[in-house]
C-alpha positions as CSV (number, residue, x, y, z in Angstrom):
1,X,7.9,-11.6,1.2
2,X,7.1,-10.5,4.9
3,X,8.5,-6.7,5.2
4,X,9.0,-4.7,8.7
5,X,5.7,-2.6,7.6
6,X,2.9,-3.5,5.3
7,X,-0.5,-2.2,4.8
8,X,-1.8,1.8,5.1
9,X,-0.3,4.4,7.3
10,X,-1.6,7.5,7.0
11,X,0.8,10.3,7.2
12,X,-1.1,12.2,10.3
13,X,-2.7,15.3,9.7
14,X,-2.6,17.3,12.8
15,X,-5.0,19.3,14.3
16,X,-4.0,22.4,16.1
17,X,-6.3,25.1,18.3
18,X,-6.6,29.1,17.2
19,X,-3.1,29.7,19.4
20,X,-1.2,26.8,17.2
21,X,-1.0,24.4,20.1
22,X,-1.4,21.0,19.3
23,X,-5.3,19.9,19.8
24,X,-4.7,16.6,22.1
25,X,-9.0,15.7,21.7
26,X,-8.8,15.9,18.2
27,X,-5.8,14.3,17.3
28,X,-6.8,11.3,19.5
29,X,-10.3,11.4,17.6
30,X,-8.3,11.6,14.5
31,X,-5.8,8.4,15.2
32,X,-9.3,6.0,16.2
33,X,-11.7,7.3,13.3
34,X,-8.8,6.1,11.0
35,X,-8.1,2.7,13.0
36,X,-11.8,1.9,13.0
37,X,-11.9,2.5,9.5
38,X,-9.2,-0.3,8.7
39,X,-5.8,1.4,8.5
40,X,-3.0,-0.8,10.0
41,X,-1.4,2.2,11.6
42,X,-0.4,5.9,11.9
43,X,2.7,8.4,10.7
44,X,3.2,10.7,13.5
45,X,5.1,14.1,12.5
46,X,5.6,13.8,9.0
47,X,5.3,16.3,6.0
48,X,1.5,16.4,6.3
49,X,1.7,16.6,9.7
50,X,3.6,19.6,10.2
51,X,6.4,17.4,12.2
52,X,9.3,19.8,11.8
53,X,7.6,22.6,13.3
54,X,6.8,20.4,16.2
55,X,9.5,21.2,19.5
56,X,11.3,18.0,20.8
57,X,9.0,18.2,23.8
58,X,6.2,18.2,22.0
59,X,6.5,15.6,19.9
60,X,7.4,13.5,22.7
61,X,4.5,14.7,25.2
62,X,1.9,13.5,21.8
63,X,3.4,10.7,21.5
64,X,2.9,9.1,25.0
65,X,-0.5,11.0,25.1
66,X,-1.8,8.5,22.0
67,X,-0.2,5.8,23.4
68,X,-2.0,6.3,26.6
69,X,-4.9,6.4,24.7
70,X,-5.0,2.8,23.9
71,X,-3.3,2.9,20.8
72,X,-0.9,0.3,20.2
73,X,3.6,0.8,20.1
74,X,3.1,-1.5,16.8
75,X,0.6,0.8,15.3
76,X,2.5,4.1,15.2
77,X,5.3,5.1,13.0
78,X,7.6,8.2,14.3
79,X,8.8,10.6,12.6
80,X,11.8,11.4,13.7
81,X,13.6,13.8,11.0
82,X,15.6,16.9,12.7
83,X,17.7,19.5,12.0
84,X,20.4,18.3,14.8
85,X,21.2,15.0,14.8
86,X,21.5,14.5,18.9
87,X,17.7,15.5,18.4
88,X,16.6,13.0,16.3
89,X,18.6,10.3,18.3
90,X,16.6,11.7,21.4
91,X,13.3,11.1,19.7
92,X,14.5,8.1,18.3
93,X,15.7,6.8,21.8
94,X,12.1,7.9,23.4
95,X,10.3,6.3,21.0
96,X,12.0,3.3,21.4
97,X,11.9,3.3,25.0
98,X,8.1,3.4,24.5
99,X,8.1,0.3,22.1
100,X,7.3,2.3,18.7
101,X,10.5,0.6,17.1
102,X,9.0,2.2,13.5
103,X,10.8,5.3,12.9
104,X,11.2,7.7,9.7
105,X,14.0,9.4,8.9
106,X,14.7,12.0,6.3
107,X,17.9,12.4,4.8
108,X,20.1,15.6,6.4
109,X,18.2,18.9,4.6
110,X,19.6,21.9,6.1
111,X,22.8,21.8,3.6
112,X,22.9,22.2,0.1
113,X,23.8,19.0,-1.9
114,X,25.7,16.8,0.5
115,X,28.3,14.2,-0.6
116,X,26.7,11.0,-0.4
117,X,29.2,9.7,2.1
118,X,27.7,12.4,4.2
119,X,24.0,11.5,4.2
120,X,25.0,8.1,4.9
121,X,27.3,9.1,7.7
122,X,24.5,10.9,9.5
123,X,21.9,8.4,9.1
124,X,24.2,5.9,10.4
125,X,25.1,8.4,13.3
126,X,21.5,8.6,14.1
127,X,21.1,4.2,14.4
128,X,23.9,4.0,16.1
129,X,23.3,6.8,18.7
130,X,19.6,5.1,18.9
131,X,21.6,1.8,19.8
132,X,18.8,-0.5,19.7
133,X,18.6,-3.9,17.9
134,X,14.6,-3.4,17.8
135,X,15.2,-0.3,15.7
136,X,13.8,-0.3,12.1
137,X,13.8,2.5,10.3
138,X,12.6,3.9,6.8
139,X,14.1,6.2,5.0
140,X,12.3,9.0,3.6
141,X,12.9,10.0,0.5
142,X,10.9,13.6,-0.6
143,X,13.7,15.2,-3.2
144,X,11.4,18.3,-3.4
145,X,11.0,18.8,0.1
146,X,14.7,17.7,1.4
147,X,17.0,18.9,-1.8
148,X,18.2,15.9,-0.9
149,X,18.1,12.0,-2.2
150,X,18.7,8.6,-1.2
151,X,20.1,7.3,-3.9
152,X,20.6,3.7,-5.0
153,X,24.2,3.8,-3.6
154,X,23.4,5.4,-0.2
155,X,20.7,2.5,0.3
156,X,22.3,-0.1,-0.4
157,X,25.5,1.6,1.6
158,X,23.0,1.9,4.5
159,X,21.7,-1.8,4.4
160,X,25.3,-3.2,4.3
161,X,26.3,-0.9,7.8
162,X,22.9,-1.7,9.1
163,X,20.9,-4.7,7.5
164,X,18.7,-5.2,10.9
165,X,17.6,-1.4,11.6
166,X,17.5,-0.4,7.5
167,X,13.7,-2.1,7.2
168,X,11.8,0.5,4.7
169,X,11.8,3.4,2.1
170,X,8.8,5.6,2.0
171,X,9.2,7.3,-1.4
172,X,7.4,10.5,-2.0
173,X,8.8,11.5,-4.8
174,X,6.0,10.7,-6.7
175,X,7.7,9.5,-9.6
176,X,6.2,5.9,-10.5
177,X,9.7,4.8,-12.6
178,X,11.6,5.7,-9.3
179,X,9.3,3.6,-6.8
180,X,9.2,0.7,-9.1
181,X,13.4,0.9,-9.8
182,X,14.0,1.0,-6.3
183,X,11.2,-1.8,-5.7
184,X,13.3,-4.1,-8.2
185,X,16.7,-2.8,-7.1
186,X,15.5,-3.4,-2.8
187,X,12.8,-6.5,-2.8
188,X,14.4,-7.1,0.5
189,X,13.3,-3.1,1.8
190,X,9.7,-2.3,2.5
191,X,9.1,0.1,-0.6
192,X,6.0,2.5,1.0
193,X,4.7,4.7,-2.0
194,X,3.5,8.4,-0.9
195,X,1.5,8.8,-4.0
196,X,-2.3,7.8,-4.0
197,X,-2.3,7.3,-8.0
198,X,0.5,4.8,-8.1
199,X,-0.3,2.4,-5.2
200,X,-1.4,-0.2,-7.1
201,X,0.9,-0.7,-9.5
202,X,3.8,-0.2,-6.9
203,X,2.2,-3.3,-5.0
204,X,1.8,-5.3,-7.9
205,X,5.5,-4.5,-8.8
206,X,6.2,-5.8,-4.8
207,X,5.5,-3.1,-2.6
208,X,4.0,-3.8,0.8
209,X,1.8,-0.7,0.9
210,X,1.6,3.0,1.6
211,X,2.3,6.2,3.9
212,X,0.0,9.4,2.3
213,X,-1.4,12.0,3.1
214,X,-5.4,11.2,1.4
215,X,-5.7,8.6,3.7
216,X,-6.6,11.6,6.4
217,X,-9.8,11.6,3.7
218,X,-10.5,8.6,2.3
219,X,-8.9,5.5,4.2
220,X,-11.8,3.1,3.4
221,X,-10.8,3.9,-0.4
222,X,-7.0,3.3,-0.2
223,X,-8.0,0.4,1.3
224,X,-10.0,-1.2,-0.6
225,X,-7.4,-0.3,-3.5
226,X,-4.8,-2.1,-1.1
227,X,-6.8,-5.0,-0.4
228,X,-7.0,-6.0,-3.9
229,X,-4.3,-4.2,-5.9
230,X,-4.7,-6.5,-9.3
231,X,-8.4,-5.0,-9.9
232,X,-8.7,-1.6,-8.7
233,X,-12.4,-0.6,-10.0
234,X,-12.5,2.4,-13.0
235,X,-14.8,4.2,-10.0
236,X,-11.9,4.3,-7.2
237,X,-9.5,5.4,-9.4
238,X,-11.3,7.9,-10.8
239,X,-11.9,8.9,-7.4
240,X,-8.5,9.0,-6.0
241,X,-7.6,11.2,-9.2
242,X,-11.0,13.6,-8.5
243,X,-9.7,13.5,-4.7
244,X,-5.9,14.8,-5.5
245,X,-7.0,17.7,-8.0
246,X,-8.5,19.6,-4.3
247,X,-4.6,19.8,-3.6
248,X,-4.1,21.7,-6.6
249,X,-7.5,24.2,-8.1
250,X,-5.4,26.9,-8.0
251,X,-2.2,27.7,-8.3
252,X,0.9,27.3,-5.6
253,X,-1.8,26.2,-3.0
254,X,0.1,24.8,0.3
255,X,-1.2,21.4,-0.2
256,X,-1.0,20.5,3.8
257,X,-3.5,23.9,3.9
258,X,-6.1,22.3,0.8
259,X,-5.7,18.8,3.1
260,X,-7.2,20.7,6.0
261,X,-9.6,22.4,3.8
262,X,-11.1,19.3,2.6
263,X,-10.7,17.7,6.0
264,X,-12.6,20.7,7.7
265,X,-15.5,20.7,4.8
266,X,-16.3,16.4,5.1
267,X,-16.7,16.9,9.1
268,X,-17.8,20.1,9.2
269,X,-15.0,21.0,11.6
270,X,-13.1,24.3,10.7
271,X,-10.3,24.0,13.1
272,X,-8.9,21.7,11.1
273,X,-8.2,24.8,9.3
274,X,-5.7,26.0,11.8
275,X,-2.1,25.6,10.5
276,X,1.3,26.7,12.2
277,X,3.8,29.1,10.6
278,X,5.5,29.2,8.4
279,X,2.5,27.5,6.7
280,X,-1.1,29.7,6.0
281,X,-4.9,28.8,5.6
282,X,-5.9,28.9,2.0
283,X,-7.3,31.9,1.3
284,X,-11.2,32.6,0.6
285,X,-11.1,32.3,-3.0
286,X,-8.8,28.5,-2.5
287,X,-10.6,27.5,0.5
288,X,-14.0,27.6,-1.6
289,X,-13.0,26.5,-4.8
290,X,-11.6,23.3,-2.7
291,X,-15.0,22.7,-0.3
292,X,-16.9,23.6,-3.9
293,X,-14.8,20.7,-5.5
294,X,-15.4,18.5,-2.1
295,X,-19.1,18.5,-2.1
296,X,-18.9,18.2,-5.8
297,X,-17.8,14.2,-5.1
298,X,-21.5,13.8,-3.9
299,X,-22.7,10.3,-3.0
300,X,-18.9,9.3,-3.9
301,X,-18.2,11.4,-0.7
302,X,-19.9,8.6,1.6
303,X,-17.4,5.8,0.0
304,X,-14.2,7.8,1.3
């Protein structure tokens, strides 16, 4: 089956100077090494990427600047999450405007435990305020970030308002049973795993591939994991498993902040160790028990 999205997105990490302001060199550098290294596309804004902590303005003044640098509508998705709904229309509406029809939406966070009709009222506020038939959207689904779900019911609510602009689900919950229930439940919705470890058997189950964060790391890996998804090699997933302990050495480590760390120590860049507030570097006992861990991979290190 043909979905909206297929293939390897990685979720952006995003590079900021010493003063937090977005580094517009390094980002661009960032978005072509991981083209060139096979990944169908980019996520622009997401968790990883610190998008919530990213003004309006700025997420549209980024956006144009990678598409001026060559980089294809058809190869971006937009994040377009936001605390006030007339926000993420705005963004929404830009990005269309622009051609980047891909768009991710997180469910509404900033209340505790809304009804269901509700979330489904404000992600249908949010297509219909967008008002475009191009429109597809995925909905993103991070219970431990959001304290909120989409639950079977509100998908399949949302695909009856909106069959055309409801194309995906990117599922970080990072609960294999989940993916693969709402894989069976959707085959019609482009079921995008966030977790590294359960690619492959998402896609043999029918998913059409993956938004996460490692591919910032290790893109030639996921995608020789995606390119052949029945015989993942005892090596890569070892790998993948070596690659995800860095997020978690010691305890309660800000995992976008251990991302950075190991992103900094393979090209020898430390701004990538800049983070904005409310997030924090690791400190010097994390940040060196996760470049210790890093150079541990060795010749493994060249594969990523």
């Amino acid at each position: 089956m043909t979905h909206a999205i297929e293939g390897l997105w990685p979720a952006l990490l995003m590079p900021f100077d010493a003063s937090g302001q977005p580094d517009l060199p390094r980002t661009l550098a960032h978005v072509r090494r991981l083209l060139d290294a096979g990944c169908d596309g980019v996520t622009l804004f997401g968790t990883t990427g610190e998008g919530l902590s990213f003004s309006v303005a700025e997420r549209k003044s980024l956006l144009e600047a990678v598409l001026a640098s060559g980089v294809r509508p058809d190869q971006i998705v937009v994040t377009i999450s936001a605390c006030a709904l007339a926000e993420a229309i705005d963004l929404g509406r830009h990005a269309i405007a622009l051609g980047c029809t891909r768009q991710l939406l997180m469910p509404p966070f900033f209340f505790n435990h809304p009804r269901e009709a509700g979330v489904v009222s404000a992600v249908s506020q949010v297509i219909q305020g967008i008002g475009s038939d191009d429109l597809r959207v995925l909905l993103y689904h991070f219970p431990s970030l959001s304290n909120v779900t989409f639950t079977h019911a509100v998908v399949a609510e949302l695909m009856r308002l909106h069959p055309q602009q409801v194309a995906g689900f990117k599922d970080s919950a990072g609960d294999l049973e989940h993916s693969l229930a709402i894989i069976k439940a959707f085959p019609k919705l482009g079921i995008l795993v966030g977790s590294e470890a359960h690619i492959a058997t998402a896609m043999r189950a029918g998913s059409p591939g993956s938004i996460n964060g490692l591919s910032n790391l290790a893109p030639h890996l996921l995608k020789r994991v995606m390119r052949n998804p029945e015989s993942v090699t005892p090596a890569d997933e070892a790998l993948i498993i070596d690659l995800l302990k860095l997020l978690s050495l010691l305890p309660n480590m800000p995992f976008v902040s251990a991302y950075k760390t190991a992103l900094a120590e393979q090209t020898g860049d430390d701004t990538w160790l800049n983070v904005r507030a409310p997030l924090t570097p690791l400190d010097n006992t994390e940040a060196q028990a996760v470049r210790l861990a890093y150079r541990a991979l060795g010749q493994n290190a060249a594969s990523l």
